[in-house]
C-alpha positions as a printed Julia matrix, in Angstrom:
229×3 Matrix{Float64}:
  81.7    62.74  121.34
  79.22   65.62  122.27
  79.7    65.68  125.37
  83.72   65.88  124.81
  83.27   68.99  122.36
  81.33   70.51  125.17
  83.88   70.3   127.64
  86.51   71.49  125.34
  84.23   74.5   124.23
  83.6    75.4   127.88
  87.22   75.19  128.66
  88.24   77.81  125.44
  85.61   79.67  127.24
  87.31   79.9   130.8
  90.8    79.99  129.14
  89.49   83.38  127.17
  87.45   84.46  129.88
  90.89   84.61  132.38
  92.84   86.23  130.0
  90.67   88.88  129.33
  90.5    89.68  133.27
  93.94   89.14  133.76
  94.72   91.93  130.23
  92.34   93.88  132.02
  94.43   93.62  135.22
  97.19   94.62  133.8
  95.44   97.82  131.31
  94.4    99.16  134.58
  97.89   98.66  136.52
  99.28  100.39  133.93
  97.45  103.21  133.34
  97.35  103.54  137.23
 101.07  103.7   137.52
 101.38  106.5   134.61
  98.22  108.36  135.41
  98.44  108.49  139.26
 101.41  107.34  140.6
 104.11  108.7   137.87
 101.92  112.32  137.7
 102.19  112.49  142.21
 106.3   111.71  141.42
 106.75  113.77  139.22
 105.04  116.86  141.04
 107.05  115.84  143.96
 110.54  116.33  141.52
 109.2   119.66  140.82
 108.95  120.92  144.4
 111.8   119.86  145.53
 113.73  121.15  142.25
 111.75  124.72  142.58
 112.36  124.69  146.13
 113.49  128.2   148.26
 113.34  128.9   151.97
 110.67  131.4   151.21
 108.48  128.25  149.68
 110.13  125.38  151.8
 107.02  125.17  154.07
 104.46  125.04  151.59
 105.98  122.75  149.42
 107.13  120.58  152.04
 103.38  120.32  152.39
 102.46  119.57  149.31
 105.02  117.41  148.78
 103.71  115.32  152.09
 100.26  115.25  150.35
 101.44  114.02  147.26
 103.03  111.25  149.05
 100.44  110.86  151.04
  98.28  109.84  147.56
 100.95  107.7   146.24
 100.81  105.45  149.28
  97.06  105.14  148.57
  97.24  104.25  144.76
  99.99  101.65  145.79
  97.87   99.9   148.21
  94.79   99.86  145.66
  97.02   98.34  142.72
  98.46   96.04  145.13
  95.03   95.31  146.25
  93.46   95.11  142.65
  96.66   92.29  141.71
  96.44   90.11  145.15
  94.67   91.09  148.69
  97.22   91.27  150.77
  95.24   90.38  153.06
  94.38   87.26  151.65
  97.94   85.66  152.42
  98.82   87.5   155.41
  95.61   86.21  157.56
  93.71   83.57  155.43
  90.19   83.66  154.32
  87.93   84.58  156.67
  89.67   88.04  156.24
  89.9    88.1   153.2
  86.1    87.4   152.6
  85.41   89.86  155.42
  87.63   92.64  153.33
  85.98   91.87  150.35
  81.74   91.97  151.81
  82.8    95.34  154.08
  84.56   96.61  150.47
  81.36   95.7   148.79
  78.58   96.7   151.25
  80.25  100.1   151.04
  80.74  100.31  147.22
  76.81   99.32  146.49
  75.16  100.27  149.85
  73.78   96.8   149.92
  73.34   95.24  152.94
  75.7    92.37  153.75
  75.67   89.45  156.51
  79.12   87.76  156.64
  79.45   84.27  158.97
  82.41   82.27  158.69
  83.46   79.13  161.42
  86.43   78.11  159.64
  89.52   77.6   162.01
  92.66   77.78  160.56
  94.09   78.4   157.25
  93.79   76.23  153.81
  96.33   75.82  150.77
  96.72   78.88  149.22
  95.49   77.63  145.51
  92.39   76.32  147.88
  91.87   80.01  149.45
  92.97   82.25  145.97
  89.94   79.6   144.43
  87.35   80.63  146.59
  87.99   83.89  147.35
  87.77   84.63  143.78
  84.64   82.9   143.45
  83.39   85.09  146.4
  84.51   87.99  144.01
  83.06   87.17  140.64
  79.47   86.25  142.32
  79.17   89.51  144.14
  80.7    91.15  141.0
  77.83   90.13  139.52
  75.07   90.83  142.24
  76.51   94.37  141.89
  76.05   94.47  138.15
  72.69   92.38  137.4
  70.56   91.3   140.8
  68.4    94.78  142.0
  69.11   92.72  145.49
  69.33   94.69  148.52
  70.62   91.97  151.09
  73.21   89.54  150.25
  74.45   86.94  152.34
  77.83   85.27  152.58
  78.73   82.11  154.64
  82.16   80.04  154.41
  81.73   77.11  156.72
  84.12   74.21  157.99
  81.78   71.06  158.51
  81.91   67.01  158.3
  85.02   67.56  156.15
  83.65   69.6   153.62
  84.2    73.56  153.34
  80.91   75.27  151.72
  81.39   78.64  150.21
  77.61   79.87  149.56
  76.4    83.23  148.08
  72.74   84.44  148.0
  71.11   87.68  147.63
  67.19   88.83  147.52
  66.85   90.03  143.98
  65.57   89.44  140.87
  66.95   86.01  140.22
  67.77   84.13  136.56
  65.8    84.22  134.47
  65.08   80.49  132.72
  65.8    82.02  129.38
  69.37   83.55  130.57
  72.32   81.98  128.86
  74.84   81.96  131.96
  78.11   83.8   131.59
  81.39   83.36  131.32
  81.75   84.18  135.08
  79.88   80.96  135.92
  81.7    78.97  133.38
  84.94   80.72  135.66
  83.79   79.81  138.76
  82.68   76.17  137.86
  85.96   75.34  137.23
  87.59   76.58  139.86
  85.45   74.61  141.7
  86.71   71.97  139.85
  90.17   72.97  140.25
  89.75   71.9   143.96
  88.19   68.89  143.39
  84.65   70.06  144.57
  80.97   71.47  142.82
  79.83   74.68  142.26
  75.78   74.91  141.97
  73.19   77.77  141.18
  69.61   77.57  142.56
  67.39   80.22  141.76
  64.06   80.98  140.65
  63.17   83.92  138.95
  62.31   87.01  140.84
  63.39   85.44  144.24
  67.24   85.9   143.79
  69.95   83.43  143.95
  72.29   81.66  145.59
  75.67   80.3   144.45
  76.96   77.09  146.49
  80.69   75.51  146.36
  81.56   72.17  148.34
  84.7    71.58  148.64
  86.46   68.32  150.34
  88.62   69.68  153.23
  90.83   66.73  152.85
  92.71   68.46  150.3
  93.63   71.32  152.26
  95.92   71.69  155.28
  94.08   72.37  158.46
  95.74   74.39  161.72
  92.98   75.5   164.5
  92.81   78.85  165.83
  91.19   79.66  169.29
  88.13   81.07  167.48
  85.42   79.52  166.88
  82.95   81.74  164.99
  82.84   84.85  163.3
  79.98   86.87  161.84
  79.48   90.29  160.88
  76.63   92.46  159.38
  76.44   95.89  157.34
């Protein structure tokens, strides 16, 4: 009886927990659009309303610049709703995107190895990709690490997403997050385990097995990948 009040509990959890980030989402695609993106169109209106041949060449370039920026704030909200990437050439991109992203944002350094051939389902890719993102999400926020390492690899059957940095670890009296509660069940979702090993002051590392029976499975001509920031 317990144990089912726990799962149900843990599930409200996860159910809140998405919501929030996917209100949040849409808070920040909105103000985007209004703040950035409707402010550039607007300005471009007004040049082309106020426009004479004396000003024509300086507000075709300032028009061109203001275009320029719209393009950009497009590709980061279409970025911040979906990596493109992510369907257009699987996950070994996508994870690659997301470290080099990273490594820049927090000046960490960042090993990336991957050996999967191929592509999975896409609920099997969106799943780990966005456990990729919530447990470097979090290195940024709470590890003082300053080398993380990510590894996706394709062996006996089993794809193994793991996640480890060299900071300050969990501490035993640390009530984990949402975010873990997330990612364990996405884990779940795909029929496979999510685990956390860590000691405290030695960093951490974040582990999901996943049975690659569940997935669809094409080679590609590579073998192995692996970069490092």
């Amino acid at each position: 009886m317990q144990r089912a009040e726990d799962q149900a509990l843990e599930l409200s959890r996860v159910s809140w927990h998405m919501l929030e980030g996917q209100e949040a989402a849409a808070r920040r695609f909105s103000h985007e659009l209004h703040d950035e993106l409707g402010q550039s169109l607007a300005a471009v209106k007004a040049n082309v309303v106020s426009m004479t041949p004396d000003t024509l060449a300086h507000k075709r370039a300032d028009c061109i610049s203001l275009v320029d920026e719209s393009i950009r704030n497009v590709r980061e909200l279409s970025q911040l709703l979906r990596p493109v990437i992510l369907d257009d050439f699987g996950l070994d991109a996508g994870l690659r995107w997301l470290c080099e992203r990273f490594g820049e944002r927090t000046g960490m350094r960042l090993d990336f190895r991957c050996n999967l051939r191929g592509r999975l389902l896409d609920e099997m890719e969106t799943h780990l990709f966005r456990i990729a993102q919530e447990a470097l999400t979090n290195v940024a926020r709470h590890s003082q690490a300053t080398t993380v390492h990510v590894s996706l690899s394709d062996q006996d059957s089993v794809i193994t997403l793991k996640i480890s940095d060299d900071g300050r670890g969990l501490s035993e009296h640390r009530t984990p997050g949402i975010g873990l509660t997330a990612m364990k069940a996405r884990a779940a979702q795909m029929g496979g385990k999510l685990r956390v090993e860590s000691l405290e002051g030695s960093g951490v590392c974040i582990i999901v097995t996943v049975p690659r029976a569940s997935s669809t499975y094409e080679p590609t001509p590579a073998n192995s990948h692996s970069t490092s920031r």
